[in-house]
Each structure stands twice: as structure tokens, then as C-alpha cells.
C-alpha positions as CSV (number, residue, x, y, z in Angstrom):
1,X,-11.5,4.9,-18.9
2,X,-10.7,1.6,-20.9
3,X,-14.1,-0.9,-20.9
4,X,-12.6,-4.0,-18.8
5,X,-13.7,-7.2,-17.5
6,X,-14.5,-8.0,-13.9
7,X,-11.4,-7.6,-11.8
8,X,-10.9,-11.0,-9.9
9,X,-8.6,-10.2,-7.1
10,X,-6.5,-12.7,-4.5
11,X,-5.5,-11.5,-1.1
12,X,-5.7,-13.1,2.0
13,X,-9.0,-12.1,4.2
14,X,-7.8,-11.3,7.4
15,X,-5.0,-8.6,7.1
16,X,-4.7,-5.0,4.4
17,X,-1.4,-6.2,3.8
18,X,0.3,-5.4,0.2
19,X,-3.4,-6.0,-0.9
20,X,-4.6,-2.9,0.2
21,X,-3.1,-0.8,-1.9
22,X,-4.6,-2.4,-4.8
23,X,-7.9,-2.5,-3.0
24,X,-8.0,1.3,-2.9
25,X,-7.5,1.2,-6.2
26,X,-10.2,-0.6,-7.3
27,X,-12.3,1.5,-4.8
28,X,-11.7,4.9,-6.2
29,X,-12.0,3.5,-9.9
30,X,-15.2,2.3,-9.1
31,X,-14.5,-1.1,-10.4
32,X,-16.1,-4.6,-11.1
33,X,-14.1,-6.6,-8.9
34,X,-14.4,-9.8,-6.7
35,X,-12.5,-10.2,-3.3
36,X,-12.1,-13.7,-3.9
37,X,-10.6,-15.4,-0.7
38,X,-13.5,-13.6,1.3
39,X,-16.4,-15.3,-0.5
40,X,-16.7,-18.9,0.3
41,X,-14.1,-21.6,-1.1
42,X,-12.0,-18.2,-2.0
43,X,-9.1,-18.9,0.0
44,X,-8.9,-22.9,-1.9
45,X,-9.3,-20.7,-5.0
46,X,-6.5,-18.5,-4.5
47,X,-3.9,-21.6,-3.0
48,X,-4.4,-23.1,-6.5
49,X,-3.4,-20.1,-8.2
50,X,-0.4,-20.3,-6.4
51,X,0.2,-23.9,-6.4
52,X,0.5,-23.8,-10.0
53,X,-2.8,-25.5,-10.7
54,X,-4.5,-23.3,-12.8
55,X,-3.5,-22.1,-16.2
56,X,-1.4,-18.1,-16.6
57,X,1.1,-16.6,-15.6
58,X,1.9,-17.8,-11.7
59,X,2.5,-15.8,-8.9
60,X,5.0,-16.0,-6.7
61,X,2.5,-14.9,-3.8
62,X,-0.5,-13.2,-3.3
63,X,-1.8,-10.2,-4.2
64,X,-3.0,-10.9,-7.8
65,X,-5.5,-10.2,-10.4
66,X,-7.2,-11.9,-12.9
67,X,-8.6,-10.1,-15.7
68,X,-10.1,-12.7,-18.5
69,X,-7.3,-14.8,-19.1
70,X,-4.7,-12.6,-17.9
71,X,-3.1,-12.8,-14.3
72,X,-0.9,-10.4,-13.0
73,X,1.1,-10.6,-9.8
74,X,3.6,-8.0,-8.0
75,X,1.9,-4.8,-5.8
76,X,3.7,-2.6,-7.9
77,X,3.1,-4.3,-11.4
78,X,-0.4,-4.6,-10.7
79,X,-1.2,-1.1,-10.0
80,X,0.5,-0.6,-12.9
81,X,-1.6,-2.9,-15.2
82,X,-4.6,-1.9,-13.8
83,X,-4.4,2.0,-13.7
84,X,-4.3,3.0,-17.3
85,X,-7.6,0.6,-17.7
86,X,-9.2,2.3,-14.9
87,X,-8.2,6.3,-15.6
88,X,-5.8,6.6,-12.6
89,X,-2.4,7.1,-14.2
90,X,-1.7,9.9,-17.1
91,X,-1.6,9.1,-20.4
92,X,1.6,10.3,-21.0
93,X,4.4,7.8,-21.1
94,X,7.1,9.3,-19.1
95,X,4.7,10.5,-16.3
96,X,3.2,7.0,-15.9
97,X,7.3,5.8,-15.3
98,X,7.2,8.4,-12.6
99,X,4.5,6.8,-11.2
100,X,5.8,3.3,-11.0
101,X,9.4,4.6,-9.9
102,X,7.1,6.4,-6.7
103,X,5.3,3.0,-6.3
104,X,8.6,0.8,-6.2
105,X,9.9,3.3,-4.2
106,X,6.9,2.9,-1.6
107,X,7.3,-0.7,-2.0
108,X,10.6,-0.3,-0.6
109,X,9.9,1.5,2.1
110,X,6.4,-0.7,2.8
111,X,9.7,-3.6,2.9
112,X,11.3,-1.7,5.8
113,X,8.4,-1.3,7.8
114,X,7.4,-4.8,7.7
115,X,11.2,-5.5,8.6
116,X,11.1,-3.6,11.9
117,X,8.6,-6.4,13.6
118,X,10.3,-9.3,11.4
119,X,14.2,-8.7,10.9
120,X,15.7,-11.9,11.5
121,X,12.8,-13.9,9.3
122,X,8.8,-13.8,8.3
123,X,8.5,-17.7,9.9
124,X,9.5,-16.4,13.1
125,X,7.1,-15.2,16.1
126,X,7.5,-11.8,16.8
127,X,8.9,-12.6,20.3
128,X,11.7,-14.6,18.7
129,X,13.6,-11.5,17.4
130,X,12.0,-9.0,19.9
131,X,15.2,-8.0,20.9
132,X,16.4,-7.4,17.0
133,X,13.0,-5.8,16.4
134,X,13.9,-2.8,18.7
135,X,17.0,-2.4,17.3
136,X,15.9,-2.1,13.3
137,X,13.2,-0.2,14.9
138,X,15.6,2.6,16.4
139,X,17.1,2.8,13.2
140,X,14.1,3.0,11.1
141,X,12.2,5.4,13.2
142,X,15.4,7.5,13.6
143,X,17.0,7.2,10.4
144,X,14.6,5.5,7.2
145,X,11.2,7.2,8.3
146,X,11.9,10.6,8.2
147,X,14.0,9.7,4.8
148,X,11.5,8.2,2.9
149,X,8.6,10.9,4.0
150,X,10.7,13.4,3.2
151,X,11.4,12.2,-0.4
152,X,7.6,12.0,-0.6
153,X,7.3,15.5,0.6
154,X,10.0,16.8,-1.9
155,X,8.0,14.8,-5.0
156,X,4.8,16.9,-3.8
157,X,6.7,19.9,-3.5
158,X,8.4,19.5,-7.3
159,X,5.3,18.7,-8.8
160,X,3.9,21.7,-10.1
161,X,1.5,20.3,-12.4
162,X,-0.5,20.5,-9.7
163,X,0.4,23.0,-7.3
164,X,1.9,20.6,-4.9
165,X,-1.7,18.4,-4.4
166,X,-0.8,15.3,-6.4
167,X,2.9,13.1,-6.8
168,X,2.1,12.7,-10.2
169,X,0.5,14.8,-13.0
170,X,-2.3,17.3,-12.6
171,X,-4.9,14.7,-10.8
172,X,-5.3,12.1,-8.0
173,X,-3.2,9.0,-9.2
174,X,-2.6,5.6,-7.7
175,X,0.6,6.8,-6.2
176,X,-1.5,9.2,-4.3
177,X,-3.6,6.1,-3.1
178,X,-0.9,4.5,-1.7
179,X,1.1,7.3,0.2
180,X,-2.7,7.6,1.9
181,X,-2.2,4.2,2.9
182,X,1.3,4.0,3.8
183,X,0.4,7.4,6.2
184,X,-2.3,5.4,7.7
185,X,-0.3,2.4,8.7
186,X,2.5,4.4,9.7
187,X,-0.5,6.4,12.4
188,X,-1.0,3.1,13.7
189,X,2.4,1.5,14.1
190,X,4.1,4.5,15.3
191,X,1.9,7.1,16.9
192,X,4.5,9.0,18.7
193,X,7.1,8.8,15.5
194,X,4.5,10.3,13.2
195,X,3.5,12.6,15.4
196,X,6.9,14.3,16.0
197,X,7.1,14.1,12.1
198,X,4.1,15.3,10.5
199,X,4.5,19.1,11.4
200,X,8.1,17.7,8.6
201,X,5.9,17.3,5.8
202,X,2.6,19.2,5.6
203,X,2.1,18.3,1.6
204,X,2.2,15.1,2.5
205,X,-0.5,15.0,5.7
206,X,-2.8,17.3,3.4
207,X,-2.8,14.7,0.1
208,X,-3.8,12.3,2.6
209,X,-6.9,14.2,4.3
210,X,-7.6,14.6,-0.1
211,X,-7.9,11.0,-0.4
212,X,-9.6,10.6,2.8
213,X,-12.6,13.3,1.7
214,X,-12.9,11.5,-1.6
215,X,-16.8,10.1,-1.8
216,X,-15.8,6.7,-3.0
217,X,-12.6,6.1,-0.6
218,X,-14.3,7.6,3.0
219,X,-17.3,5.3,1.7
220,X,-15.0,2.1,1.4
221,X,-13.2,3.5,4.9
222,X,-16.7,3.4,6.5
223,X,-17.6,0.1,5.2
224,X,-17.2,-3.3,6.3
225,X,-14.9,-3.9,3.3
226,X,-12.2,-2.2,4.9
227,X,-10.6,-4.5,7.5
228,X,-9.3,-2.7,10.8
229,X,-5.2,-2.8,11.3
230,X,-4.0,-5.8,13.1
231,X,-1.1,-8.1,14.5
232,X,-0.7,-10.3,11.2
233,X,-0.1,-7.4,8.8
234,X,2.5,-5.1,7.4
235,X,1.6,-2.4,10.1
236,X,1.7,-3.8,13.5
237,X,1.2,-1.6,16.5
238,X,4.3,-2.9,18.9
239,X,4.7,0.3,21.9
240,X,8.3,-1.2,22.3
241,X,9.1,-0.7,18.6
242,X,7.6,3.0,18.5
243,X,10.3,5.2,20.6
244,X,8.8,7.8,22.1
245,X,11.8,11.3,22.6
246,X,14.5,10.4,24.5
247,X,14.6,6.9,24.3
């Protein structure tokens, strides 16, 4: 693992959001890092970021990283920069482009399920576009969930580097971090979905119980650090939006 400076990362306090993903990975590396919008004045700290008032690269919206001088926005790209420096990506060039192809690809799919609550637009309530809500929902829970688990399944399955444990390589990556998180959310936004599901994709449900066992991760679960699921995030528990059979 690369010697780095302290990690200074932006993400809203209330909500896992996108943010999570990168807080995982800064949890399983062990990392210096500083939450900065939950210590006091954080949230000011992280609007001028984004407001253009401070010097580097500027985001288009939170999460980001500092690192020294350097600022990195983009899920995705920062899980990228950050993973190398922190051992959780292979050295090897073309598996490290596996890797980000799986994480763009979970972006995508992070994009759908945020859609299901919000179709029409992120400004609106909820209740504005209820109705529209149910029907992305049908489709997605019909139709894009079982697509996008299954492709995850099928990377598990193909990668026999490592007997089927890992996406990528031979050893827990960030990929792996953030199919953990993606099954969690999906547990909580659509219990009876998931449930019919994940008898469909047993690689995937046992990479998850991995990361869940790993000493650093079920410490960070257990901790105070890790904010509970709510209304204002990505996953959002709606019963309406989470047909049960037959419906």
C-alpha cells in the first residue's frame, strides 16, 4: 500500500448516498480520512468546494476527496483514484479496467434505483410522481433487478481467479465493497423483490456475508459512523414501490 496523505472526504451527513461506497472503502483500507460535513462548519466547507471557491479541480456535486492538493470528484473515478493507493484494486492494468467497467456498471444500476422513487425529477416530492413511481418500479423490479444481479452473479461465476469469491482478481476489491452495498440497499427498499431473488444468485448473497464478516467492515457497520437507511437517500423503503407476487 502506497504512503498517502490524510483523505479529506465531502458527503452530505444525513443520508449513505453515492458516499457510501467510498466510505467503505476507506473503512476496509484502514485509512486516514476526515468526514468533513459531519464535524462542525463541514457542511459550509464542502458548499465552497462546490461553489467554486476554493482552488482544484471542481466538482460537479458531492462525493469528493481531497488528497493534498488534489480533488477528485465522480463515485466511480474516486474509487478508482483511491484504490491503487490503498491496496484494494490489482496491480495489473487490465484487471483494474475490469474493475472500473464493474463500478460504472453498478453506478448505472445505483441510477435506476434512485429513478424508481424519483422518475419524473430529483426536485420533486415523492408524492408528486407517486403514481410514475409505481410504474418504473414494476419495471425495474420485474425487468432491470434481476438483470443487473444476474450480470453480477455471472462476473462471480467467470472469475476463476478466485473460485467464484471475488468480481475481480484473486482478493477482496472495491468492486466487492460496493455489490455489499448495493445488496444492502436493495434489502431495504425491496424486501419481498430480493427475497424472491436471492435463492437467483447465491455467489452473490455469499460475497456479501464475506464483506459483512470482515473485522474492519462489521466494526464500521456496528459503529455510530454508519448512518441507518432513510427517506432522503438512494435506497428508500416505499411498500407501494416493492411488489410483492402477483401484483
Amino acid at each position: 500500500m502506497w504512503h498517502m496523505k490524510k483523505v479529506a472526504f465531502y458527503y452530505w451527513p444525513m443520508i449513505q448516498g453515492r458516499g457510501e461506497f467510498i466510505r467503505l472503502l476507506l473503512e476496509e483500507a484502514g485509512a486516514d480520512y476526515l468526514d468533513v460535513a459531519r464535524t462542525k462548519g463541514g457542511t459550509a466547507a464542502m458548499m465552497r468546494f462546490l461553489d467554486g471557491k476554493e482552488p482544484g479541480a471542481l466538482p460537479f456535486a458531492a462525493p469528493f476527496v481531497r488528497v493534498g492538493r488534489t480533488v477528485v470528484s465522480q463515485t466511480a473515478n474516486v474509487l478508482a483514484f483511491l484504490a491503487p493507493r490503498l491496496g484494494l484494486v490489482p496491480r495489473d492494468e487490465a484487471l483494474r479496467a475490469e474493475a472500473s467497467q464493474i463500478q460504472l456498471t453498478i453506478a448505472d444500476f445505483v441510477g435506476e434505483i434512485h429513478d424508481t422513487h424519483h422518475p419524473i425529477a430529483g426536485s420533486l416530492y415523492y408524492e408528486d410522481q407517486k403514481r410514475e413511481a409505481k410504474r418504473r418500479a414494476r419495471n425495474f423490479v420485474e425487468e432491470r433487478l434481476p438483470r443487473y444481479l444476474g450480470w453480477l452473479e455471472d462476473v462471480l461465476a467467470r472469475n476463476r481467479r478466485s473460485g467464484g469469491r471475488w468480481l475481480v482478481g484473486r482478493d477482496l476489491t472495491y468492486v466487492d465493497l460496493s455489490a455489499f452495498q448495493v445488496i444492502e440497499g436493495l434489502r431495504y427498499a425491496f424486501p419481498h423483490a430480493m427475497a424472491r431473488l436471492e435463492r437467483r444468485i447465491p455467489r452473490l448473497i455469499a460475497l456479501r456475508d464475506r464483506v459483512a464478516a470482515r473485522p474492519r467492515i462489521a466494526a464500521y457497520l456496528a459503529s455510530k459512523r454508519r448512518l441507518p437507511f432513510n427517506q432522503l437517500g438512494i435506497f428508500r423503503s416505499y411498500p407501494e414501490l416493492d411488489l410483492p407476487r402477483g401484483r
